[in-house]
C-alpha positions as a Python dict, from the first residue, in 0.01 Angstrom:
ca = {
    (1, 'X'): (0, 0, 0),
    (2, 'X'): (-18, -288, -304),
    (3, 'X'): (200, -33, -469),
    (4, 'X'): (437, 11, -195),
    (5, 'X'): (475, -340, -151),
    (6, 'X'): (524, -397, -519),
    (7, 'X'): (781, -165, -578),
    (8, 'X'): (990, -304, -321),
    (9, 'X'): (926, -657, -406),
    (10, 'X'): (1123, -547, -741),
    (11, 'X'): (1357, -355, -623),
    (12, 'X'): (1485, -636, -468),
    (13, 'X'): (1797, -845, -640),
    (14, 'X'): (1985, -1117, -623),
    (15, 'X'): (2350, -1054, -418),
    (16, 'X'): (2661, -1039, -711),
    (17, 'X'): (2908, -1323, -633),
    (18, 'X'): (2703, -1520, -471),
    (19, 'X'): (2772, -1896, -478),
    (20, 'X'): (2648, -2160, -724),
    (21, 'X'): (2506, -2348, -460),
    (22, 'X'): (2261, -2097, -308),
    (23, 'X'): (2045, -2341, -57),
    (24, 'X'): (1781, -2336, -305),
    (25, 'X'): (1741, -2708, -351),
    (26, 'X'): (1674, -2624, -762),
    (27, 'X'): (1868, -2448, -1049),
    (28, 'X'): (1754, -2092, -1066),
    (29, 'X'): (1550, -2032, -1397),
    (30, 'X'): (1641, -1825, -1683),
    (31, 'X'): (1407, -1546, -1818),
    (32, 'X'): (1235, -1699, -2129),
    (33, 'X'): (1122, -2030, -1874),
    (34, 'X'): (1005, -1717, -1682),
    (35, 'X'): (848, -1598, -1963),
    (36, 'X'): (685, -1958, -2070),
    (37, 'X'): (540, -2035, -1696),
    (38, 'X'): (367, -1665, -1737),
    (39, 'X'): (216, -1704, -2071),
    (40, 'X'): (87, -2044, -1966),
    (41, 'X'): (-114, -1857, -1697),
    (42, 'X'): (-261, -1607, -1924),
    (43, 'X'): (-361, -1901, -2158),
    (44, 'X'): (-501, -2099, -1818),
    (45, 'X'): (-692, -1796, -1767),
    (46, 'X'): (-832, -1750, -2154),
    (47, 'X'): (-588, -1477, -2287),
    (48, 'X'): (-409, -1502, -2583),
    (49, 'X'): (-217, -1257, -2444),
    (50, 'X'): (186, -1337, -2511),
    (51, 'X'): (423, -1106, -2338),
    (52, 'X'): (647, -883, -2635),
    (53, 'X'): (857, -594, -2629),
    (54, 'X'): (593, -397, -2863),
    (55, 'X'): (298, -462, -2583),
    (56, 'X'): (473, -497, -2226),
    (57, 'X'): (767, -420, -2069),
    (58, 'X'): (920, -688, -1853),
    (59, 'X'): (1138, -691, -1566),
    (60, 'X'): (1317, -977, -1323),
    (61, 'X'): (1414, -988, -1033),
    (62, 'X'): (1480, -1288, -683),
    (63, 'X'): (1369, -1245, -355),
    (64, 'X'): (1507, -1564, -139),
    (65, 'X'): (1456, -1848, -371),
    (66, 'X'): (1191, -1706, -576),
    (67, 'X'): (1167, -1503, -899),
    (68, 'X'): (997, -1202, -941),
    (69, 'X'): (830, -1113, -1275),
    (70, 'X'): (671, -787, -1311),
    (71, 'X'): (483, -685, -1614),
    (72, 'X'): (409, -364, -1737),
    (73, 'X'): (153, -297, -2024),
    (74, 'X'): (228, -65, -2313),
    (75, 'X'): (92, 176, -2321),
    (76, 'X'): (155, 290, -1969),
    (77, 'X'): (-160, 352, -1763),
    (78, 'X'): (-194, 350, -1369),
    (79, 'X'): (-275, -27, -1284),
    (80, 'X'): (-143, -140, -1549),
    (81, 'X'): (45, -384, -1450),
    (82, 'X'): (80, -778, -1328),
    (83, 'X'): (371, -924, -1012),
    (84, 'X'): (409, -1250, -1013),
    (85, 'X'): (623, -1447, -742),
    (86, 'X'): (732, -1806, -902),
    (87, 'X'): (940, -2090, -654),
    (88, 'X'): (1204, -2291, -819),
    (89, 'X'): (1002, -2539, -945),
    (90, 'X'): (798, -2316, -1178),
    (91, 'X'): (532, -2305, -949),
    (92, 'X'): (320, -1952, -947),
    (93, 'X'): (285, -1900, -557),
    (94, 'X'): (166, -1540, -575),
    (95, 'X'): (16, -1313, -820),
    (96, 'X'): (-40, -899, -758),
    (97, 'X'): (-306, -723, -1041),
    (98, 'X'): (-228, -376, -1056),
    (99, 'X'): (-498, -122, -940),
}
């Protein structure tokens, strides 16, 4: 079901056209702040872990207001990967381990 769930959390995407003002109440944020607010986590949690294109593979998407960052760890292996849901403000409001 966690899989389910995540694969349709990134398969969603922002509309194309859509207006600069989007109700969001805050600029959206590009992918290397992304990045930043998700390495910051890994170093809150004691992982020197930095996300690269030789060790994960990373992928963006919005759902509402929010950003979706889902990281997948190179080499490939079931579980291995990391969803995180992050508001406007930077703020990481949800977090899905693989399994």
């Amino acid at each position: 079901f966690i899989l389910a769930a995540a694969i349709l959390l990134m398969s969603a995407c922002s509309m194309p056209g859509k207006a600069q003002d989007d109700g969001c109440g805050a600029p959206k944020m590009t992918e290397q702040q992304l990045i930043q607010i998700i390495a910051a986590e890994f170093r809150r949690r004691g992982s020197s872990f930095q996300p690269t294109s030789e060790n994960s593979r990373v992928e963006f998407a919005e759902r509402g207001c929010d950003h979706l960052v889902r990281i997948t760890f190179l080499p490939e292996r079931p579980g291995g990967f990391e969803i995180y849901r992050i508001d406007r403000s930077g703020k990481i409001v949800e977090y899905v381990p693989g399994h």
